[in-house]
matplotlib code that plots the C-alpha trace (Angstrom):
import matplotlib.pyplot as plt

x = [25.1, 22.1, 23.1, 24.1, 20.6, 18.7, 21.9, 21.1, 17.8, 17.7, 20.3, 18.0, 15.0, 17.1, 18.3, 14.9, 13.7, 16.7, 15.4, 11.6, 12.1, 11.4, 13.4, 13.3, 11.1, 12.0, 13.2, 11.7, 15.3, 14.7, 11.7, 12.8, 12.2, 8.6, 9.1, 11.2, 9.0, 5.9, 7.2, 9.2, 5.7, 3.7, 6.3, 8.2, 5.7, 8.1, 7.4, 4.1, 3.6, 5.6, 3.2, 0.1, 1.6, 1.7, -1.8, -3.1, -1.3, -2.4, -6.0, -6.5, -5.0, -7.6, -10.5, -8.2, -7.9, -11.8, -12.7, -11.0, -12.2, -15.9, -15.3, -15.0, -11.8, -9.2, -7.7, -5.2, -4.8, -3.2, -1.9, -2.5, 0.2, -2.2, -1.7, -5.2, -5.7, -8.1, -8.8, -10.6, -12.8, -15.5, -18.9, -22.2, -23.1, -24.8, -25.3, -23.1, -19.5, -19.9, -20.5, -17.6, -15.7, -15.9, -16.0, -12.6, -10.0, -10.7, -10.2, -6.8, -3.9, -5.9, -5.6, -2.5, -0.6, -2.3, -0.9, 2.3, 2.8, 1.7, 3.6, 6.8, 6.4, 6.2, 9.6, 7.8, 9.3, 11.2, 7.7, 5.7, 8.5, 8.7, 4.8, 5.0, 7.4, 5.9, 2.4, 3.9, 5.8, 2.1, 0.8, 3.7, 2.2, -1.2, 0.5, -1.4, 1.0, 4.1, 3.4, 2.3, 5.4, 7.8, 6.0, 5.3, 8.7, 10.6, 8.4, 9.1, 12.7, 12.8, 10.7, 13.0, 16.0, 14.7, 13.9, 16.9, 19.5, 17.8, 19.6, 22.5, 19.7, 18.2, 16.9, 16.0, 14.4, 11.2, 11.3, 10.8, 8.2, 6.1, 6.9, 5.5, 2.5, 1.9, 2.4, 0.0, -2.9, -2.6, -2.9, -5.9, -7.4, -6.0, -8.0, -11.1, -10.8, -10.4, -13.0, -15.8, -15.0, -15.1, -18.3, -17.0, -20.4, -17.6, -16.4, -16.5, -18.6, -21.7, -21.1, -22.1, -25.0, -26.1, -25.6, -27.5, -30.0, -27.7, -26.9, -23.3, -22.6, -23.1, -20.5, -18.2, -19.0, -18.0, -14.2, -14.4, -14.9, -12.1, -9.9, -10.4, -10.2, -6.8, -5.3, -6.7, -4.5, -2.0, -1.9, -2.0, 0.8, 2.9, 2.1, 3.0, 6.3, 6.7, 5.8]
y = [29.1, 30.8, 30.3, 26.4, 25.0, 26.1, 24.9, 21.5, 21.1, 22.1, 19.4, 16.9, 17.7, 17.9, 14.0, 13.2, 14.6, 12.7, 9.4, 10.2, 11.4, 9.5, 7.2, 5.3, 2.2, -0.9, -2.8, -6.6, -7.7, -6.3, -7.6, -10.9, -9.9, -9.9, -13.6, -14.6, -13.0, -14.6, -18.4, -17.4, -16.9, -19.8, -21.9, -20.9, -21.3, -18.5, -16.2, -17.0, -15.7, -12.6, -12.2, -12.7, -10.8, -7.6, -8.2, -8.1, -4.7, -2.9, -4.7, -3.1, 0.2, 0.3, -0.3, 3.1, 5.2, 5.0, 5.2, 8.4, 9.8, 9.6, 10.9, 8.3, 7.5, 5.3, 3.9, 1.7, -2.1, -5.4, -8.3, -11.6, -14.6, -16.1, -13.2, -12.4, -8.5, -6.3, -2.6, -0.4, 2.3, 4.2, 6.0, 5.3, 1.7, 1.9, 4.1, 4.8, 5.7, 1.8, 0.1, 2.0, 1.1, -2.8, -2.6, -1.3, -3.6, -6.3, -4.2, -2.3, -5.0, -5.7, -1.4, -0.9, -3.8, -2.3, 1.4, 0.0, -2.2, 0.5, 3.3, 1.1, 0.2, 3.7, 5.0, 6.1, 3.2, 6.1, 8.0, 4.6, 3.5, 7.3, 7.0, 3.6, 4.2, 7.4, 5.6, 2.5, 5.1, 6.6, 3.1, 2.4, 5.0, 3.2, -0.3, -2.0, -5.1, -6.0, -8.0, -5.6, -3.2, -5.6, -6.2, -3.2, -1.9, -4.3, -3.9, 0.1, -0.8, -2.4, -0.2, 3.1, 0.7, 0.1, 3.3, 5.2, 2.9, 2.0, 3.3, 0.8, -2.0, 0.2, -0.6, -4.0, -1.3, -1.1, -5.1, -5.2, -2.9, -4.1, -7.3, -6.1, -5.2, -8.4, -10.3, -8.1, -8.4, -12.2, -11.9, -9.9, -12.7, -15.9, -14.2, -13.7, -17.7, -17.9, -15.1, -17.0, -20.8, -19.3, -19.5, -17.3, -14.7, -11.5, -11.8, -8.0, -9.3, -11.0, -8.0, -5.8, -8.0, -7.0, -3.0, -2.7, -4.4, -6.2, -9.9, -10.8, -12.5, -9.2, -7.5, -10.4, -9.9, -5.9, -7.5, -9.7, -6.6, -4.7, -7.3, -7.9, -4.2, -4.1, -7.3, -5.7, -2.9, -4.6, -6.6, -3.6, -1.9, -5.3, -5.4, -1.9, -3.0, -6.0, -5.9]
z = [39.4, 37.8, 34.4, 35.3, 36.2, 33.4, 30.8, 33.3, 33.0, 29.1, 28.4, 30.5, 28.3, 25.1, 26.0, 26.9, 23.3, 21.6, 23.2, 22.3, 18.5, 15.3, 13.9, 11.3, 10.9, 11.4, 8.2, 8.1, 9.0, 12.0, 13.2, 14.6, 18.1, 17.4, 16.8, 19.4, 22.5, 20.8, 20.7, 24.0, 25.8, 23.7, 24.8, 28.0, 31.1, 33.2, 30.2, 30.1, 33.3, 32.8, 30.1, 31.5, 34.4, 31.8, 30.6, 34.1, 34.8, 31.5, 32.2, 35.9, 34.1, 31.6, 34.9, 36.7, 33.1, 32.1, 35.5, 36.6, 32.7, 34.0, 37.6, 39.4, 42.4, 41.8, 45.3, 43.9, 42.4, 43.5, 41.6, 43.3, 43.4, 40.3, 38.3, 38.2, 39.3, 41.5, 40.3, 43.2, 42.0, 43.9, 43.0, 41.7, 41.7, 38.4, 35.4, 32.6, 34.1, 36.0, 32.8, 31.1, 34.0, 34.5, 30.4, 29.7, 31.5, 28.5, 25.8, 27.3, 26.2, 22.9, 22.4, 23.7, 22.1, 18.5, 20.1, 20.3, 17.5, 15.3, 16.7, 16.6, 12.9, 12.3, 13.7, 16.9, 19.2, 21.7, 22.1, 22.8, 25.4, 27.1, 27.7, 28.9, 31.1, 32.7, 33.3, 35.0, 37.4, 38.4, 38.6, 41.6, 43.6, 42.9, 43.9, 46.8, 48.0, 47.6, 45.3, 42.8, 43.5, 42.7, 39.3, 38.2, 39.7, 37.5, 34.2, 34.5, 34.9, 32.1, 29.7, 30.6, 30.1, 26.9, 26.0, 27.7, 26.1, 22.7, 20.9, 20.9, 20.0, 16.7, 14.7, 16.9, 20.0, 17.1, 16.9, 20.4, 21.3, 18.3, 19.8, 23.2, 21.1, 19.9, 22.9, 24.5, 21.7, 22.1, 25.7, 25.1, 22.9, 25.6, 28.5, 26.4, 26.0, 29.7, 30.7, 28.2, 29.6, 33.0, 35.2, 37.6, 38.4, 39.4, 36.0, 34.1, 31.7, 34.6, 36.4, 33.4, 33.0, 36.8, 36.2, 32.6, 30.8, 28.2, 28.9, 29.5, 26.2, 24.1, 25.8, 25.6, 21.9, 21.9, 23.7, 20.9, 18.2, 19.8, 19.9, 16.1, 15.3, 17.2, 15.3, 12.0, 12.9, 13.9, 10.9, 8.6, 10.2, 9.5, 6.2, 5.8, 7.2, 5.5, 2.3]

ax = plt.figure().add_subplot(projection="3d")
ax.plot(x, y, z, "-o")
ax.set_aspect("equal")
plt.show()
């Protein structure tokens, strides 16, 4: 029995590895997935809202990331039926580690659909997918409602699918999580759209307004810069790919 556990557990690691290593990048034939999840959420309401429902999850995981990186508490998020989302943090009202705070949700889809995109395009679909899944598992222990669970329950389902049988769908897994990616990066951009028609005073960007001294259109303008930074990057890693 002693000598069984560890030849166990080394296997289970060695599998793990197998699932996580490079491969190689996607050729441009493969890249149709990108296509078909972006017209399927342009043009499917139901995935729409699966998409938007994905944007709201990475965005209240940006709020809990940055806001545990500058000391703050994290007690946990909820999604609501709209698929808008609520992030709870606690500690100083103002000051720096606030504004980085209510800053960062925003900019997290636009970053991590660049993060996977790129990563993808590069052979390093497996790692992207093992990290994706392993956050999303810490976020169900953050889940507030029911609501929430079931969501993030079922997108973490899906990513370690993805990842743990990928490799009967490669080269296609790399057209899929780039095309995760892009849906995400556009998400980024569509809620910048609604966050800038909207005159709702708790948005991030009034609220940053009330905790510094900058007015809220220059830091719509800094989502705006990272959001063009990320498609640039995005773009580039396409190009790399495609021509």
């Amino acid at each position: 029995m002693d000598g069984t556990a560890p030849n166990t557990w080394q296997q289970i690691w060695q599998a793990v590895v197998d699932h996580s290593v490079h491969t190689n990048p996607p050729t441009p034939g493969s890249l149709w997935p990108v296509i078909v999840l972006v017209v399927l959420v342009i043009a499917v309401p139901q995935a729409r809202r699966w998409g938007r429902a994905l944007g709201t999850i990475v965005h209240e995981s940006g709020h809990a990331v940055v806001g545990l990186a500058v000391g703050r508490r994290f007690h946990g998020f909820t999604v609501a039926r709209d698929l808008s989302g609520t992030a709870v943090t606690s500690g100083p009202e103002r000051g720096v580690g606030r504004a980085l705070t209510s800053w960062s949700g925003y900019p997290a889809p636009a970053f991590l659909g660049a993060v996977l995109t790129a990563t993808a395009l590069r052979g390093w679909s497996g790692a992207s997918l093992a990290g994706l899944t392993l956050s999303l598992l810490l976020l169900l222990l953050m889940s507030r409602s029911l609501r929430t669970l079931g969501i993030v329950g079922l997108v973490a389902l899906l990513t370690l699918t993805l990842w743990w049988w990928g490799d009967a769908v490669v080269p296609l897994r790399g057209g899929v999580v780039a095309g995760i990616g892009v849906v995400l990066l556009l998400g980024a951009w569509d809620a910048l759209l609604d966050v800038a028609r909207s005159h709702d005073s708790s948005q991030d960007h009034r609220t940053l307004a009330r905790i510094t001294f900058l007015p809220a259109w220059f830091w719509l303008g800094t989502w705006v810069v990272v959001c063009a930074a990320c498609t640039w990057v995005v773009v580039r890693a396409g190009s790399g790919v495609l021509w």
